[in-house]
C-alpha positions in Angstrom: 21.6 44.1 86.0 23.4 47.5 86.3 21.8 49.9 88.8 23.3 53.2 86.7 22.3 55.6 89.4 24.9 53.6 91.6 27.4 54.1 88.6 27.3 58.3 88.8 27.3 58.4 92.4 30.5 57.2 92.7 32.1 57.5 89.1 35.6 58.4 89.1 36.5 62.0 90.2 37.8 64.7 87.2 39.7 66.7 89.7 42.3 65.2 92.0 45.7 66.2 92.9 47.8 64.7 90.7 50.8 62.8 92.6 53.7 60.4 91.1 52.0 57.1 90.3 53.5 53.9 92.6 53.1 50.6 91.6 53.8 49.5 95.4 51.0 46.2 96.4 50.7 42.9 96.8 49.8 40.3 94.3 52.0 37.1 94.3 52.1 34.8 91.7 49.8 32.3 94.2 46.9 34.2 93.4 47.7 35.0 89.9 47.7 31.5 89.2 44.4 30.6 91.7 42.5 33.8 91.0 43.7 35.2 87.7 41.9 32.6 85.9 38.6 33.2 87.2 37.8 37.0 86.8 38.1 36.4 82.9 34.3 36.4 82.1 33.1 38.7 85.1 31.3 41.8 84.7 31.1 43.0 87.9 34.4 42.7 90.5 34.0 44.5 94.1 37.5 45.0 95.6 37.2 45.0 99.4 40.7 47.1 100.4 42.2 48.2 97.2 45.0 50.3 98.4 47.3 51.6 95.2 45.2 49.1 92.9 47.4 46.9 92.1 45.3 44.1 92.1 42.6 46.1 90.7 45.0 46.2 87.7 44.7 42.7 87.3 41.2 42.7 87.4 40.8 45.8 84.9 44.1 43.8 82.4 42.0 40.3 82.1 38.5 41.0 81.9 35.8 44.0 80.9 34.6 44.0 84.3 33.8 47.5 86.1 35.7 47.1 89.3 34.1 49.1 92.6 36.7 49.9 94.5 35.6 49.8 98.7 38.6 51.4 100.8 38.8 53.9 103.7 42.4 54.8 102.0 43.9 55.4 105.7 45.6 52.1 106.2 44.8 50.2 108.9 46.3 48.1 112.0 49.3 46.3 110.3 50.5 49.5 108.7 52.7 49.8 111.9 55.7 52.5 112.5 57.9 49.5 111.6 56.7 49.9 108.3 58.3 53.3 106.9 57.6 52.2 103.2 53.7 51.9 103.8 53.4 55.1 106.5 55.2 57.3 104.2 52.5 56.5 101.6 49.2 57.3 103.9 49.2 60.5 103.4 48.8 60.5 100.1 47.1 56.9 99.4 43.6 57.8 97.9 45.9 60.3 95.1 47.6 57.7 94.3 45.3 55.1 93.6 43.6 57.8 91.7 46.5 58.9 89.5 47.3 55.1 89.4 44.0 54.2 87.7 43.3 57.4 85.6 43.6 55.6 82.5 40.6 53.4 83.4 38.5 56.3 84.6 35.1 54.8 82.9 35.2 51.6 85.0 36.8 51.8 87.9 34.6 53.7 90.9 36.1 54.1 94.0 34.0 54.3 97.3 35.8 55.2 100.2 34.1 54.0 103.1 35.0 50.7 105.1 33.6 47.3 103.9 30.6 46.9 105.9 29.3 50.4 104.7 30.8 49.9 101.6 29.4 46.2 101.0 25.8 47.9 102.4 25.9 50.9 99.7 26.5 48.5 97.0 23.3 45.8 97.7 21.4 48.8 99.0 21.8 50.0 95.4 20.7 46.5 94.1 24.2 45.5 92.5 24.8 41.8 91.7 28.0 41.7 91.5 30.1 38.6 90.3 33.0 38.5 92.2 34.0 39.9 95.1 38.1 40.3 96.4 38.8 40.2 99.9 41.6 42.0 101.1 41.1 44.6 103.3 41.5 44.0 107.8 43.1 40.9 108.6 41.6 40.8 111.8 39.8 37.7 112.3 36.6 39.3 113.6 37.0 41.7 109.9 37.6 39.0 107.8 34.7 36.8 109.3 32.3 39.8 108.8 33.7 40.8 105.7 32.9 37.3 104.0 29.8 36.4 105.8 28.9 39.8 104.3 30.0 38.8 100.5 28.1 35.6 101.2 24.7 37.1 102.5 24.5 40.2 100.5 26.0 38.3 97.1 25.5 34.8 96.9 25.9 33.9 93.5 28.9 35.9 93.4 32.8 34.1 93.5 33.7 35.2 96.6 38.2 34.9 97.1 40.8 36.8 98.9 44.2 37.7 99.7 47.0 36.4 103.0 46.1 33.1 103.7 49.0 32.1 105.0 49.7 36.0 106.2 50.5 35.7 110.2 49.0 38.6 111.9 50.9 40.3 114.7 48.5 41.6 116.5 46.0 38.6 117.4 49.2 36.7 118.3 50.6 35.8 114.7 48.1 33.5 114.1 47.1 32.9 110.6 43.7 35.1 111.0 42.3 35.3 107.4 42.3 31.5 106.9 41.1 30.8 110.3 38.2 33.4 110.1 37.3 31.9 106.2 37.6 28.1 107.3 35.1 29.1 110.4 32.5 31.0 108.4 33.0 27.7 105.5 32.4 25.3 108.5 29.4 26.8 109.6 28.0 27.2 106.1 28.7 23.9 105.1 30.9 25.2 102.4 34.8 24.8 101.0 37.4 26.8 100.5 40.3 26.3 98.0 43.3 27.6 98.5 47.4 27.5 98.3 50.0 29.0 99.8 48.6 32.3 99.8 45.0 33.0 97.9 41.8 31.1 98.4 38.3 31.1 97.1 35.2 29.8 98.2 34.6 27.0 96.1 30.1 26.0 94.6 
């Protein structure tokens, strides 16, 4: 059921500076093949950490979903000075996801806020969405909450992500997205699929 008030709230803003469009992102070919597949007869995606939209491309090129799009655009924790090519782009991240997506204006709608508010906005609205992309903190406390989240809020929704196998520098280079998603799947009694660098939640 689609809660319209929800939909012109947040619908995608006419005015916006308009910046050169970047195609910059991550989407491997992992989760094209282990992902991909699976948004084909969705109507409703939420993107948790959408950054340029790349992904949200993918989602938007294989199916007639209407993708909400949850992301502080300010980076977070691994967009380190070591990483010129991703802090020269903060400044002006939210413009280009914007200009990036203009040509999909009528169903993408961006909400910047983090994923807790974002993922509360959404079921306070009474959204069912069908699935649900996780790719926003890779900190293992963020990626816990972000999926139990998905999980409590949306349970009949697909629930996937990004990084895997990403190791996170700052929690010691562990591998905190699969550790966090096994955890919550162990203590739900629930599986997780997954290769070398997507996974999904498997019913």
């Amino acid at each position: 059921m689609i809660n319209i008030d929800f939909f012109k709230d947040y619908k995608y803003p006419r005015n916006y500076p308009k910046v050169p469009k970047d195609d910059h992102g991550w989407y491997p070919k992992w989760n094209e093949d282990l992902l991909t597949p699976n948004v084909k007869d969705k109507k409703l995606v939420v993107e948790l950490g959408s950054w340029l939209g790349k992904s949200t491309r993918v989602w938007l090129n294989n199916s007639q979903a209407n993708i909400i799009c949850i992301d502080t655009w300010q980076g977070s924790i691994e967009h380190t000075k070591e990483r010129k090519d991703v802090i020269e782009k903060l400044p002006s991240l939210k413009d280009t996801f914007l200009n990036n997506q203009s040509q999909w204006a009528e169903r993408v709608f961006p909400v910047q806020m983090n994923t807790v508010q974002g993922m509360g906005e959404v079921y306070k609205y009474g959204l069912n969405p069908d699935f649900i992309y996780i790719d926003a903190s890779h900190q293992y406390e963020d990626v816990y909450t972000d999926v139990s989240l998905a999980y409590n809020y949306f349970p009949n929704a697909f629930i996937c992500g990004d990084d895997w196998g990403w190791r996170n520098r700052s929690q010691g280079k562990r591998t905190t997205v699969q550790e966090a998603v096994k955890e919550f799947c162990k203590n739900n009694n629930l599986k997780v699929k997954a290769n070398k660098w997507a996974w999904f939640i498997e019913r």
